[in-house]
SEDREN-760295 format. One record per atom (N, C-alpha, C): residue in three letters; x, y, z negated. Coordinates in steps of 0.1 Angstrom, whole numbers, plus 5000, padded with zeros to 4 digits. Each point is the difference from the previous one (the first is absolute). Layout:
// SEDREN-760295
ALAXYZ;...
***
This chain:
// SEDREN-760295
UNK940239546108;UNK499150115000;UNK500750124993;UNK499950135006;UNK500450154995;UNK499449994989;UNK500550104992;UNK499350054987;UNK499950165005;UNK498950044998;UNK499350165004;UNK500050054991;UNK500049994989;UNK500050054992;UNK501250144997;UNK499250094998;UNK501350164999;UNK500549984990;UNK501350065005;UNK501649974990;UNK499750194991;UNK499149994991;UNK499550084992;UNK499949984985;UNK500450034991;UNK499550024985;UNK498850084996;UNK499149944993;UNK498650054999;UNK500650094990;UNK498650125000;UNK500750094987;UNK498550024996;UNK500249964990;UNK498350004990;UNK500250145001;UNK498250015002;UNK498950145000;UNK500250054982;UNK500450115001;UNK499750084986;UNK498649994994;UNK500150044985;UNK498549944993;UNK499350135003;UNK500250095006;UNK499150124998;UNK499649955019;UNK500449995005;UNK499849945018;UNK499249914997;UNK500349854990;UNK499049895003;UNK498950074993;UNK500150104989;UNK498750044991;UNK498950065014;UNK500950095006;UNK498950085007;UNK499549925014;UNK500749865005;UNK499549905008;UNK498749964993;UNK500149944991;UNK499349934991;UNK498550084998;UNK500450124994;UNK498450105000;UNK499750025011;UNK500149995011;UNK499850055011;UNK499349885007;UNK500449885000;UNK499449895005;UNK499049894988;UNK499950084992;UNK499249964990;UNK498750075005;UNK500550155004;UNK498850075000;UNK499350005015;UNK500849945009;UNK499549995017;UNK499349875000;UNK501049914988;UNK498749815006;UNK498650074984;UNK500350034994;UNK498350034990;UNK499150075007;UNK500950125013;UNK498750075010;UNK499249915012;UNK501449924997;UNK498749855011;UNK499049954992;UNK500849934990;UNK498649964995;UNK498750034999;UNK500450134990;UNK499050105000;UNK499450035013;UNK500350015012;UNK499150005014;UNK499949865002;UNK500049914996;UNK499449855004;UNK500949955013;UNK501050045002;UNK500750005014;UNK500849904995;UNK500749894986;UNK500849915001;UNK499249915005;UNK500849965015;UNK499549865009;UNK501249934993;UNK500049845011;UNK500949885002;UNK501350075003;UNK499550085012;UNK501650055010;UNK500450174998;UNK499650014985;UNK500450164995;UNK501649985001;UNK500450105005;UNK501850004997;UNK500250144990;UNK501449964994;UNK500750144999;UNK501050005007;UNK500050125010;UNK501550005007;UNK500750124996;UNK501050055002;UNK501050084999;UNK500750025013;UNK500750104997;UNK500650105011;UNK501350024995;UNK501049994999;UNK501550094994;UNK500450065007;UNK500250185002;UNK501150065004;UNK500849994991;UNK501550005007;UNK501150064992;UNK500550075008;UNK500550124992;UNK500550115005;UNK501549945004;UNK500050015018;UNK501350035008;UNK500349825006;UNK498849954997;UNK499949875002;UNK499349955013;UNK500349955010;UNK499050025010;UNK499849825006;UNK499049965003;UNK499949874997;UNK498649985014;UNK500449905010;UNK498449985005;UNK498949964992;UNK498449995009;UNK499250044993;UNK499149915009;UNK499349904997;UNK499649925008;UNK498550014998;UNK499449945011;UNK498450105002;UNK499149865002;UNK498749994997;UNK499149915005;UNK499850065010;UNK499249855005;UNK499050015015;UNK499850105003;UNK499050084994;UNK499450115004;UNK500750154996;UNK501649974996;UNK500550095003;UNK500150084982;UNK499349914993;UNK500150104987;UNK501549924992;UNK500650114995;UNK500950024990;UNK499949834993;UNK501449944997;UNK500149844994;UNK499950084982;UNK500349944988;UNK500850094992;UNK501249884998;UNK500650124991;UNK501249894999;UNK499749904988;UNK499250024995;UNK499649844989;UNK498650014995;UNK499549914999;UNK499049984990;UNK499449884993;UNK499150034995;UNK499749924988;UNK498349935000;UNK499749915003;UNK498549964996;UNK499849954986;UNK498650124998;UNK499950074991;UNK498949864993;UNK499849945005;UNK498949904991;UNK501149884998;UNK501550025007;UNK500849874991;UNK499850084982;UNK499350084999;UNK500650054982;UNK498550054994;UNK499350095012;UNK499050014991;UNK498749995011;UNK498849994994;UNK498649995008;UNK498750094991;UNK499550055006;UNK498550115000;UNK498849914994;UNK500050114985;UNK498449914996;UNK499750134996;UNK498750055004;UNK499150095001;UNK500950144998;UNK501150035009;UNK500450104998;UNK501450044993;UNK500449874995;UNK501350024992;UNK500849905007;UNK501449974995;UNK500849895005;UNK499849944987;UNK500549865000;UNK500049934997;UNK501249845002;UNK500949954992;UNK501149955006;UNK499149905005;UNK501249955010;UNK499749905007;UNK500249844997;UNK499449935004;UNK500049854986;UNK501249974998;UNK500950025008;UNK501549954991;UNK500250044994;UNK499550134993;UNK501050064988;UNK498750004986;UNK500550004986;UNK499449994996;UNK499450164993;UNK500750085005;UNK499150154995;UNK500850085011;UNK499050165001;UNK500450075005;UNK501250075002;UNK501250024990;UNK500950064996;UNK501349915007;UNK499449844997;UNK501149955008;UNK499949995016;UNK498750025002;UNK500249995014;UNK500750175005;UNK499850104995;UNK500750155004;UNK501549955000;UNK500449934987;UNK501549975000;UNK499949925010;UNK499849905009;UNK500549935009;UNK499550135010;UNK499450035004;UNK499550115009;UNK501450075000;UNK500550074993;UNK500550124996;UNK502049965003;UNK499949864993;UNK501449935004;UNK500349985018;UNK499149945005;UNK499850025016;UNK500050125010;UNK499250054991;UNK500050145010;UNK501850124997;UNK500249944990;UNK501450134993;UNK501049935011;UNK500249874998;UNK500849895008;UNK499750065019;UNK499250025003;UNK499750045013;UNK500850135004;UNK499550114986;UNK500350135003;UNK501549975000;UNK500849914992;UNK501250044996;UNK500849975013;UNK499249905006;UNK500949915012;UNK500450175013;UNK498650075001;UNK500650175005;UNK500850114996;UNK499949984986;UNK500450134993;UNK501849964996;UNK500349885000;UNK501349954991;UNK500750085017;UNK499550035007;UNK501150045014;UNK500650134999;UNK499750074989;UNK500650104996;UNK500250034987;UNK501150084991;UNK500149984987;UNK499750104993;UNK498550095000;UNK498950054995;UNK498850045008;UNK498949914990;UNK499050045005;UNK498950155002;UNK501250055000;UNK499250155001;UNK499950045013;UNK498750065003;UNK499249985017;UNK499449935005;UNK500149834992;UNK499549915006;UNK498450025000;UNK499649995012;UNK498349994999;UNK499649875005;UNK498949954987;UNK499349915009;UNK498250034998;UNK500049975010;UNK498249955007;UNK499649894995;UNK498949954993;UNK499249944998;UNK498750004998;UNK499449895008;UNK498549995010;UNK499449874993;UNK499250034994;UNK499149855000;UNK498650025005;UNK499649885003;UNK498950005005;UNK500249875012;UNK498549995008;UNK500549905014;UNK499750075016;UNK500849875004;UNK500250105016;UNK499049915008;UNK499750075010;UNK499349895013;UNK500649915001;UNK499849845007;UNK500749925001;UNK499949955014;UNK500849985015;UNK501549994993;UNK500550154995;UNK500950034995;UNK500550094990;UNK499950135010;UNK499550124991;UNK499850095007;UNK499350134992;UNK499650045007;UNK499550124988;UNK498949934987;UNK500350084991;UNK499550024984;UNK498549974998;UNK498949944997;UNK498850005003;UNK499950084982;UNK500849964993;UNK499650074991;UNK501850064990;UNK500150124995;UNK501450004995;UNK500050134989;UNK501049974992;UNK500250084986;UNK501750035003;UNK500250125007;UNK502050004998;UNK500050114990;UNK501750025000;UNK500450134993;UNK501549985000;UNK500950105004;UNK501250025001;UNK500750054988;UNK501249904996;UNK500750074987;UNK501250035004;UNK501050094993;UNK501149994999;UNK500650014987;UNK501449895006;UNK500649964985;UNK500750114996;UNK500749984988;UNK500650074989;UNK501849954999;
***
């Protein structure tokens, strides 16, 4: 069996990059809550441009945009009257953000390590759920950042 894996060195995300990941998807899954919208099949997905990087882009059925990663959002946390709340494996809120937060950096880094500064990089991030099979948004919270 091949190994596929890219002949790449990860380059850890700077603390001011994971800071403003971090506020930003803190503040997009508490606006689910707060609308009652965390389901079973809520994702967080993401988007990475990198500047001068050009990469296919693979589409569902119905033609809508794949992203390049994401995250289900009730492996960490679940909805009680409006807040999150961790999810039973963990034993408080804070550790579940740290595993949250370890996974999602690990994702961004696997795009961003392809160049050696993250300045320009933009990512998109969407939560919320889509029609099923996969397809447009029935309900969604995005917002586009760029790094530092």
């Amino acid at each position: 069996m091949r190994d596929h894996t890219p002949d790449f060195k990860l380059q850890e995300l700077s603390t001011p990059n994971k800071q403003l990941i971090s506020d930003t998807v803190r503040r997009i899954l508490a606006r689910l809550a707060e609308d009652r919208q965390l389901t079973a099949d809520s994702l967080l997905e993401l988007w990475v441009e990198v500047p001068g990087v050009k990469r296919p882009r693979g589409t569902y059925r119905g033609g809508f945009l794949m992203p390049d990663s994401f995250i289900a959002i009730t492996d960490y946390f679940q909805a009680n009257d409006g807040s999150l709340v961790p999810a039973g494996s963990f034993s408080d809120s804070e550790n579940a953000w740290e595993e949250l937060f370890d996974e999602l950096y690990y994702q961004v880094e696997i795009f961003t390590s392809q160049v050696d500064s993250s300045k320009g990089i933009t990512l998109e991030l969407w939560t919320g759920h889509r029609s099923r099979p996969e397809g447009e948004w029935v309900y969604a919270v995005d917002t586009k950042i760029e790094l530092t």
